[in-house]
C-alpha positions as CSV (number, residue, x, y, z in Angstrom):
1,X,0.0,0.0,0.0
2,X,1.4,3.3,-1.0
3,X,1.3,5.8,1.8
4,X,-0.3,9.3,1.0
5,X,1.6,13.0,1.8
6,X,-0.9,14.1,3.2
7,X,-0.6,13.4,7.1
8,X,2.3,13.8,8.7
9,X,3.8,11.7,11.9
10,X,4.5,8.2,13.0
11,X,3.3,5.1,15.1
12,X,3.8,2.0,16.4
13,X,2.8,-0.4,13.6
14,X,1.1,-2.7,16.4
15,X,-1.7,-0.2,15.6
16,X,-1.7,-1.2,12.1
17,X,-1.1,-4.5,13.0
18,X,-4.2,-4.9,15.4
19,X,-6.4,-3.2,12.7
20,X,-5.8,-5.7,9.9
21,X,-5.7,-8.9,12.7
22,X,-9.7,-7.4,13.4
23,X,-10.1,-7.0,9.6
24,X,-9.1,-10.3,9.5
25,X,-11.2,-12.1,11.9
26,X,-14.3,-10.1,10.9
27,X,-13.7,-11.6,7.0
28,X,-12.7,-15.4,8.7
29,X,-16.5,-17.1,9.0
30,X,-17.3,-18.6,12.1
31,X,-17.1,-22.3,10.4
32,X,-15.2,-23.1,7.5
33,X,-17.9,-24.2,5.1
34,X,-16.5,-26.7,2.0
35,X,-19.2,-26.0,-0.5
36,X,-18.3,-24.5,-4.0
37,X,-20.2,-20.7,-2.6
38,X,-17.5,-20.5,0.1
39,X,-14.7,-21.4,-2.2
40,X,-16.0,-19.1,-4.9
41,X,-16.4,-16.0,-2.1
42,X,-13.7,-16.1,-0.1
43,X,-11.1,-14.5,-2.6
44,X,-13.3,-11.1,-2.5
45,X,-12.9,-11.4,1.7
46,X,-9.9,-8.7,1.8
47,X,-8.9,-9.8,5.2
48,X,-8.3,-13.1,4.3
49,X,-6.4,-11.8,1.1
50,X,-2.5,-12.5,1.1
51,X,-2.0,-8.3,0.6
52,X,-3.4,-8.1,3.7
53,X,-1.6,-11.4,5.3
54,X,1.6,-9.4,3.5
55,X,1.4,-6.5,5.1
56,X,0.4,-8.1,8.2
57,X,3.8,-9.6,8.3
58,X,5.3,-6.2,7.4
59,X,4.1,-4.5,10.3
60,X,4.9,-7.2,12.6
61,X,8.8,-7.2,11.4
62,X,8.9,-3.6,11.5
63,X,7.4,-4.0,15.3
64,X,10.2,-6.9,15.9
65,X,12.9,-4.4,14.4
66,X,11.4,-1.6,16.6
67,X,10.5,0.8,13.8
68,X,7.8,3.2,13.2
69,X,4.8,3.2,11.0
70,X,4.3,6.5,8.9
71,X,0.8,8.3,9.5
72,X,0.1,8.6,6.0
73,X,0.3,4.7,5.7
74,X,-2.2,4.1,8.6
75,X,-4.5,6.9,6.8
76,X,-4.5,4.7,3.7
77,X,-5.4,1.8,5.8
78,X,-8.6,3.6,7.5
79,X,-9.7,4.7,4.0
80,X,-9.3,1.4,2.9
81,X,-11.7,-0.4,5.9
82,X,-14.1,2.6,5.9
83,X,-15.3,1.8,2.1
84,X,-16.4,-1.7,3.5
85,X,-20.6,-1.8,4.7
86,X,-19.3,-3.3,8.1
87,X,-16.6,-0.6,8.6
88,X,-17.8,0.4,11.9
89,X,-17.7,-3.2,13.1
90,X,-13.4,-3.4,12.1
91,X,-12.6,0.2,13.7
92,X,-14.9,-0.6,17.0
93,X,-13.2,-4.5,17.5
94,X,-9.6,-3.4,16.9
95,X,-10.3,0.3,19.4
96,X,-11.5,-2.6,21.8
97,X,-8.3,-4.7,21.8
98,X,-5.8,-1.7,21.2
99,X,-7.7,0.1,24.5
100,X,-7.6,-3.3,26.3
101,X,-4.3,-3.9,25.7
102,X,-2.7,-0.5,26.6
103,X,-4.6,-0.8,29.8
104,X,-3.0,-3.8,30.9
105,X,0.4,-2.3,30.8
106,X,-0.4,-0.5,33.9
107,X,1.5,-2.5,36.7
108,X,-1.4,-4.7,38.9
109,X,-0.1,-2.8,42.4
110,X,-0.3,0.8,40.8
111,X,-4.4,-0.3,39.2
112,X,-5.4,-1.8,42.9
113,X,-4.0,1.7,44.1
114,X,-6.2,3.5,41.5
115,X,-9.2,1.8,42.0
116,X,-9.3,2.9,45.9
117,X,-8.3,6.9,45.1
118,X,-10.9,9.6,45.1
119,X,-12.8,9.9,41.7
120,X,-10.8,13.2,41.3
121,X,-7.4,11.3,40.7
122,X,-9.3,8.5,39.2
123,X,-10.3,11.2,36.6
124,X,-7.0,12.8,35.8
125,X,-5.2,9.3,36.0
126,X,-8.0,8.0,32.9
127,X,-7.7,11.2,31.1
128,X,-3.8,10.9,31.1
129,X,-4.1,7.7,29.7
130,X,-6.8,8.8,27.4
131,X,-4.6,11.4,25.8
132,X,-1.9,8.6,24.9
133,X,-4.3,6.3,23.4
134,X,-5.6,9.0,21.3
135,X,-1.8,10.0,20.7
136,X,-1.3,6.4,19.3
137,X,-4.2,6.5,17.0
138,X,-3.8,10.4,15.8
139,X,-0.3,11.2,15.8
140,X,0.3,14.8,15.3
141,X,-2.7,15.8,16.1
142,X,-3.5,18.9,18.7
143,X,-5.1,16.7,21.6
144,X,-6.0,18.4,24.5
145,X,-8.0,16.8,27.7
146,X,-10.4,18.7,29.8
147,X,-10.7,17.9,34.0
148,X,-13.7,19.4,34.2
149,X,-16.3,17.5,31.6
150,X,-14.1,15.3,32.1
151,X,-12.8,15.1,28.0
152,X,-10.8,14.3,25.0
153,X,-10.2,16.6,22.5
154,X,-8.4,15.7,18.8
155,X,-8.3,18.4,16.5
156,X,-7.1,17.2,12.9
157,X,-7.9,13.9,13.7
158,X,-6.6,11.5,11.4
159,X,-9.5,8.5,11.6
160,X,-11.9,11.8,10.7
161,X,-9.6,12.8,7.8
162,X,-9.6,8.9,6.3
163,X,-13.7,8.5,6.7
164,X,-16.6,11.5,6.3
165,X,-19.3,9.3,7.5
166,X,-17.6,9.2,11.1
167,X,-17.1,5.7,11.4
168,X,-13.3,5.2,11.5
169,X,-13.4,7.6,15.0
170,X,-15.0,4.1,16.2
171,X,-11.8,3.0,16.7
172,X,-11.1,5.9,19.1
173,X,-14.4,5.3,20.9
174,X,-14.0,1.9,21.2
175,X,-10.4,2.1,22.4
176,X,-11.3,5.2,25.4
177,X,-14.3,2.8,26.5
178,X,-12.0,-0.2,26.8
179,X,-9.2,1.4,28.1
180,X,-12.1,3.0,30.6
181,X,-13.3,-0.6,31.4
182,X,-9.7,-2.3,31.9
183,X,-9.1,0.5,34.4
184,X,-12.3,0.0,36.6
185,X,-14.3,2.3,35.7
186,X,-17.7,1.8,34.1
187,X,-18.1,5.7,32.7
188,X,-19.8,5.3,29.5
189,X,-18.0,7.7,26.5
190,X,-19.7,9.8,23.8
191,X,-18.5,11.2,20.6
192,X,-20.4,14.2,20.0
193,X,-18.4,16.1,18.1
194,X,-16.9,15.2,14.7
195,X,-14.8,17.1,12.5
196,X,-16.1,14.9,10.1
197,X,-19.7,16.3,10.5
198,X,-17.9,19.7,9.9
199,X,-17.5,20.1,13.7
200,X,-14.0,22.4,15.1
201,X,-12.8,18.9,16.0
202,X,-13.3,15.6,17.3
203,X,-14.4,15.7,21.1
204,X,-14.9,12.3,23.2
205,X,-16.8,12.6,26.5
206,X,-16.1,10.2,29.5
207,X,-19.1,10.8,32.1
208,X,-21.3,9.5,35.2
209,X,-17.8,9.2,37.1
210,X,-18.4,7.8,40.3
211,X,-17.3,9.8,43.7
């Protein structure tokens, strides 16, 4: 896949990685059926396609080697899953394992300890975390987070650039609300602004925090 000049930046290409591994097991049927319809269909299932298995194993050799992805590369990839019907299905299941797993980095003593603080630290400790998931997924973007909503804010944010109907920020969504989850706390978040929709920028709202 060529990358574009149109974003500039870099990422980890486990991003990249975990998108096309959800593209993949969305497009992989629950049983492997052996008549001549299946046979005939699965070449048009892109995640199953050996481009995607290629680049699969591109990313995960640049990981290995410890090299970064360019943001123009991952905006070709987000264009290319956001022409698909089930689009919003891909972005939402890899945001849920790319929030789940940056969660889980958090050392077990330092979570216990979280869990028992005062929502007020509970809030700035999820933003902070917040802002870094949205860092991984937008870089050079203008994030800022707000204490007091509490929120997320993304200006040029690169799954809105890659998809006008809004459904590539899924991954975004689904990422804070896992990330949310892993880290105790059951506050659902809202999208509710989208520069795709022609809004300033893209703004994620984490609320009903508990005292």
């Amino acid at each position: 896949m060529k990358p574009t000049a149109e974003i500039d930046g870099w990422l980890n290409p486990s991003v990249a990685l975990v998108l096309l591994e959800s593209l993949r097991d969305v497009d992989t049927p629950a049983e492997v059926l052996e008549d001549e319809a299946f046979r005939i269909s699965l070449p048009r299932r892109l995640g199953l396609s050996d481009v995607i298995d290629g680049q699969m194993r591109r990313y995960a050799d640049m990981r290995k080697r410890r090299r970064q992805l360019e943001a123009s590369e991952f905006l070709d990839l987000l264009r290319l899953i956001a022409r698909r019907p089930d689009a919003r299905m891909v972005f939402e299941a890899a945001g849920d394992r790319l929030g789940s797993e940056y969660a889980s980095r958090t050392p077990r003593a330092a979570g216990i300890a979280r869990r028992l603080a005062p929502a007020s630290f509970r809030r700035r400790s999820l933003l902070r975390h917040l802002r870094r998931v949205a860092e991984s997924l937008s870089p050079g973007s203008a994030i800022s987070a707000d204490r007091g909503d509490p929120s997320i804010s993304v200006a040029h944010c690169l799954p809105a650039v890659a998809d006008n109907s809004g459904s590539a920020c899924g991954i975004i969504t689904a990422a804070f609300t896992a990330c949310a989850h892993a880290m105790g706390e059951s506050a659902p978040v809202h999208h509710p602004s989208c520069e795709s929709r022609g809004d300033d920028s893209c703004l994620w709202e984490v609320t009903a925090f508990d005292q």
